[in-house]
C-alpha positions in Angstrom: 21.6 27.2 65.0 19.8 29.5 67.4 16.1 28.6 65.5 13.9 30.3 68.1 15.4 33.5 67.0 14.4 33.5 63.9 11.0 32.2 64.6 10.4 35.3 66.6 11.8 37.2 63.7 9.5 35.7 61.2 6.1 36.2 63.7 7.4 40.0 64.3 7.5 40.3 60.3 4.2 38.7 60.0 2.6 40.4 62.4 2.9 44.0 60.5 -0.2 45.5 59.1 -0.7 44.7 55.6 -3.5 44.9 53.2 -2.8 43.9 49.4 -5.7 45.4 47.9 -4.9 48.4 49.0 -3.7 51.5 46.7 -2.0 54.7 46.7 -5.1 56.7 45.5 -7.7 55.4 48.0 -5.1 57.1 50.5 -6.1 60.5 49.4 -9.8 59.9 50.0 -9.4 58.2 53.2 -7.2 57.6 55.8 -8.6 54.5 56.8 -8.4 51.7 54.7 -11.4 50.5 52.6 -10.8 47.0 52.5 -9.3 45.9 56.1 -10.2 48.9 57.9 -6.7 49.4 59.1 -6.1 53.1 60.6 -2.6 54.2 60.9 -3.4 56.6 63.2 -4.5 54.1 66.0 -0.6 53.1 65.7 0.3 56.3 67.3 3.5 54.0 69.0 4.1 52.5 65.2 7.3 53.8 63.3 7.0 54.3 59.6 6.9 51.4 57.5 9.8 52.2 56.0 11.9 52.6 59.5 10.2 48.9 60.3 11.4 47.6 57.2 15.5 49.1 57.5 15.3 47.8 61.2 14.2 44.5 60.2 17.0 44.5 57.5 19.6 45.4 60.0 17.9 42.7 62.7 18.7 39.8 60.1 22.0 41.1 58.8 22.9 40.9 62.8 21.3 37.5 63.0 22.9 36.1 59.8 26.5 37.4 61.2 25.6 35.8 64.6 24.7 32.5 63.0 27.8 33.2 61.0 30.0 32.6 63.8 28.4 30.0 65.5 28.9 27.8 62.8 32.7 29.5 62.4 33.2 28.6 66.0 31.5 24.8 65.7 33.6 23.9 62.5 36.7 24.8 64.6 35.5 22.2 67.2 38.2 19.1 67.1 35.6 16.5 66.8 34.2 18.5 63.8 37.6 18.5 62.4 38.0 15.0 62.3 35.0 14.5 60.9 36.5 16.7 58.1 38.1 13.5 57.0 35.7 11.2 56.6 33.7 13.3 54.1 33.9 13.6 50.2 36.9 15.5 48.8 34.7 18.3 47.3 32.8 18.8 50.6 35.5 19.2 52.9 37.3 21.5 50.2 33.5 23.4 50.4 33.7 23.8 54.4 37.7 24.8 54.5 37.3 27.3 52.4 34.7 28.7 54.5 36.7 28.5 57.6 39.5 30.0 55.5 38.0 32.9 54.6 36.0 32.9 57.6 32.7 34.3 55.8 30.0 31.6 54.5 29.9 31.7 50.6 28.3 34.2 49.1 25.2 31.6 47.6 24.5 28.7 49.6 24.4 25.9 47.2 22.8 22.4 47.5 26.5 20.9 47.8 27.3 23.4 50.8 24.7 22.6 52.8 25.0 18.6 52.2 28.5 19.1 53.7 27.5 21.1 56.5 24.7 18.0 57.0 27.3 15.5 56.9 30.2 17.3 59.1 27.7 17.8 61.5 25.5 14.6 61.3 27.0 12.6 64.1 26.2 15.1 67.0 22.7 15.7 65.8 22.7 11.7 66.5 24.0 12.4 69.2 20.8 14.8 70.4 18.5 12.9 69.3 
């Protein structure tokens, strides 16, 4: 998977403004706050927390769907198919239902992911 996209998502995420010791009542005696010395209005550009928030919800929802079908589109690959059957009964029945239903499950468990790791193990070899 595409990991330098969600290393840029992660640094935009961490790089909002933030200050935990911060609360709603020293808002009505300042505007600035007391313990980081943020101002909000030297963000003139800034959207509303709450706008950055729902756009970075709908950011990883679009990446999660992207990833999605890579990994659709990778475990239709023929090599990966073959692979298919040289792994444990309970894996491959894990990844064909995926494919199946075309959607990743709704909780990745421990087993899923193994499988993933072990359809895909030879070509990460491979790029090594």
């Amino acid at each position: 998977m595409p990991r330098q996209s969600l290393t840029d998502y992660e640094q935009r995420l961490t790089d909002l403004p933030i200050c935990f010791r911060l609360i709603s009542s020293e808002l009505d005696v300042s505007h600035v706050c007391p313990h980081c010395g943020y101002k909000p209005a030297s963000d003139k550009e800034m959207m509303s927390a709450s706008t950055q928030l729902d756009d970075f919800e709908c950011e990883l929802d679009l990446l999660l769907e992207e990833w999605t079908r890579t990994l659709l589109a990778n475990l239709e690959d023929s090599a990966i198919k073959e692979r298919l059957s040289l792994i444990k009964p309970k894996q491959r029945k894990l990844i064909q239902e995926c494919t199946e239903q075309q959607t990743l499950p709704d909780t990745l468990t421990q087993d899923f992911i193994q499988a993933l790791q072990e359809v895909f193990s030879e070509l990460q070899k491979n790029h090594n």
